[in-house]
Phi, psi and omega in degrees: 000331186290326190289321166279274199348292173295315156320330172285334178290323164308306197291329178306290180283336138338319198281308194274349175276348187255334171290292136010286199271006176266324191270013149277314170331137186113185176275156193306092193261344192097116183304316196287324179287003186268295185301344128341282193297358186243338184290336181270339165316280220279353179069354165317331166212125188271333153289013229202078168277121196287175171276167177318310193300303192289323162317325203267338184247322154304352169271307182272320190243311203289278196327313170314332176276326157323320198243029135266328171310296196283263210295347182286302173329273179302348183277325178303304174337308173285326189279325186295329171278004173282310170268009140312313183294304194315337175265346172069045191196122185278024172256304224317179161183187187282352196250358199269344176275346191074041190272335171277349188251347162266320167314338220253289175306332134286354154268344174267342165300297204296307189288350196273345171105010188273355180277164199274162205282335181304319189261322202258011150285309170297343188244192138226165197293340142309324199268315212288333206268308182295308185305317181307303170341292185266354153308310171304305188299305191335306175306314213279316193298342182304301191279358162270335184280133163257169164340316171237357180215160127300097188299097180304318148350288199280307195297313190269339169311313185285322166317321171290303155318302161342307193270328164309323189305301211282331158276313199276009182255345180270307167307322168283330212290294183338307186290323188260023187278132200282332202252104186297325195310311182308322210287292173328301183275022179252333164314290185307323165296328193271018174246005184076140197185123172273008193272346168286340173346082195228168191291317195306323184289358195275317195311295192325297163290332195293302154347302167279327184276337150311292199277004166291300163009267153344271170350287172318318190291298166310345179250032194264002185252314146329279173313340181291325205250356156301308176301355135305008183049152182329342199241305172306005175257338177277294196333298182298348153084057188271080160003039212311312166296312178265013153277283139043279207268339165284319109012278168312315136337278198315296199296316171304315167288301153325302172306304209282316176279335178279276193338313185285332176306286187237017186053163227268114154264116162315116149125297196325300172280025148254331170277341179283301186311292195311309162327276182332313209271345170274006175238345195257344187074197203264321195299110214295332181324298208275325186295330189278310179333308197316308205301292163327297184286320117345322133328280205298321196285291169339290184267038171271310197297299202315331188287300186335298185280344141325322197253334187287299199316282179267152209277327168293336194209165180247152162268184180269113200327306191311350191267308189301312183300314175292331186277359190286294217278336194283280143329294184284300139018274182308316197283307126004291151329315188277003225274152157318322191269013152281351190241130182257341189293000000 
C-alpha cells in the first residue's frame, strides 16, 4: 500500500513539472520569462510584473490548455476504470456506452448549421455535444434496463448500436455540409482537440470531473466487490442494481461534459487503468487516485507531442492518443486470457 501511495505522489509531482514544461512548449519566451509570469499568476511573487506579451500567452492560452488537458486525462481515466469494473471486460472504456458519439453528432448538427435557427440561438457547441451525449446514454439505458435488473449485455449491445446510428447521423452531416471551412473544423474537433482551451470553458469540466471522483471514491469498497460478479457481490450485500444505475449516471455526466470540452479523445480510458492496475493492484482506494493523475499526465504529454510534432500546425490530440492506444489494444487482444478459440 505504501508503494501506491508513493506513486500517486510522483505521479503527483510529475503532473506539476510537466505542466512547466507545456506552458514552455511554443514560441520561444525563454524559461525565466515563462517562470515570471507564473510565479506572478500564482502570487508567489507579487513584485515581479511580467511582460504583457508572454503573460498573455502563457497565462490565457498555454495554461488553460494545460489544465483542461490534466482534467479531461484524469476524467477518462477514472471513468474507464469504472466501467472496466461495471461490465466486468478489460476493452470497456468511457466512450463505450456510445455517449461520444451522440456528442459528436450533436455538435455537428449544431456547428454545421443542421439545427432549426430558433434552437441553435438557445445552444452552443459544448451544450448541443452534451445533449447529444446524454440523449444517446438514455436511450441505451432505456433499451438495457427490465423490470429488475439492468443487463449488463444488453447495455453494451445497445451501446454499440447507439454509436453506429449516431456515427452515421455524423457522416450524413459531414457529407452534406456546404461549408468546407466549417467542415474542416468540426473534423478537428471530432478527432480531440485542446485548442479552445480558455480559463472560462474550465469550470464546467473541472467541476464534474471532481465530484466524479468523489463519487467513485466513495463507492470503491462496493466496486471492490464487483469484481466478484453479481451474485458475489449481492453475497456481500452490495446493492448491485442501483450500483449499476449510479455508475452509469456517473459515467454519463462526466464523459458527456469531457466529450463537449475537447471532443471524443480516444484511448486514454482503456490504456491508464490497464497501466495502472499493474502497479497499484486492483483495490479502487488506490486505483482511481492512481488512475487520475496517470490519465491527466498521459494527455498532457500527448497534446504536448501534438502541438511538437509538425513545425507549422498542431494535430489534433486524438490522433496521438491512437496511435499510442492502438498498438496496445492490439497487443491487449493477444494476451491469452482472450483467446477463446
Amino acid at each position: 500500500m505504501k508503494s501506491a501511495w508513493l506513486l500517486v505522489a510522483g505521479l503527483t509531482v510529475l503532473v506539476l513539472l510537466s505542466v512547466v514544461l507545456a506552458v514552455s512548449v511554443g514560441e520561444d519566451l525563454g524559461r525565466g520569462a515563462v517562470l515570471r509570469v507564473l510565479r506572478h499568476r500564482l502570487s508567489f511573487d507579487a513584485g515581479a510584473v511580467p511582460d504583457p506579451t508572454a503573460d498573455r500567452i502563457v497565462w490565457l492560452l498555454r495554461m488553460p490548455r494545460a489544465v483542461l488537458a490534466l482534467v479531461v486525462g484524469g476524467g477518462l481515466g477514472i471513468i474507464g476504470a469504472a466501467m472496466q469494473t461495471l461490465v466486468r471486460n478489460p476493452l470497456a472504456e468511457p466512450y463505450i456506452l456510445g455517449i461520444s458519439s451522440g456528442a459528436t453528432a450533436g455538435a455537428s448538427l449544431f456547428y454545421l448549421g443542421f439545427l432549426p435557427p430558433l434552437l441553435s440561438k438557445a445552444l452552443s457547441m459544448p451544450l448541443a455535444a452534451f445533449l447529444g451525449g446524454l440523449l444517446s446514454i438514455t436511450i441505451v439505458y432505456l433499451v438495457a434496463r427490465s423490470a429488475t435488473r439492468l443487463s449488463v449485455a444488453r447495455l453494451l449491445l445497445a451501446g454499440v448500436a447507439m454509436a453506429a446510428l449516431m456515427g452515421s447521423v455524423t457522416s450524413f452531416i459531414t457529407f452534406s455540409s456546404p461549408d468546407p471551412d466549417k467542415l474542416r473544423a468540426v473534423l478537428f474537433w471530432l478527432l480531440g482537440s485542446l485548442h479552445r482551451a480558455t480559463w472560462s470553458l474550465l469550470p464546467a469540466p473541472a467541476v464534474v470531473t471532481a465530484a466524479g471522483l468523489v463519487t467513485l471514491l466513495a463507492l470503491a469498497r462496493p466496486l471492490d466487490a464487483m469484481l466478484l460478479g453479481d451474485e458475489g457481490a449481492r453475497g456481500l450485500g452490495v446493492p448491485v442494481e442501483a450500483l449499476k444505475r449510479i455508475l452509469i449516471i456517473v459515467a454519463a455526466l462526466v464523459t458527456g461534459t469531457l466529450v463537449a470540452a475537447s471532443g471524443a479523445i480516444g484511448f486514454v480510458g482503456l490504456i491508464v487503468p490497464h497501466a495502472v492496475r499493474s502497479f497499484v493492484g486492483v483495490t479502487h482506494r488506490r486505483l482511481l487516485p492512481a488512475c487520475f493523475f496517470a490519465g491527466a499526465l498521459f494527455l498532457l504529454w500527448a497534446d504536448l507531442a501534438a502541438r511538437a510534432l509538425l513545425p507549422s500546425q498542431e494535430l489534433p490530440v486524438g490522433i496521438i492518443t491512437a496511435l499510442c492506444g492502438v498498438p496496445f489494444f492490439l497487443v491487449l487482444l493477444r494476451r491469452s486470457t482472450y483467446d477463446h478459440g
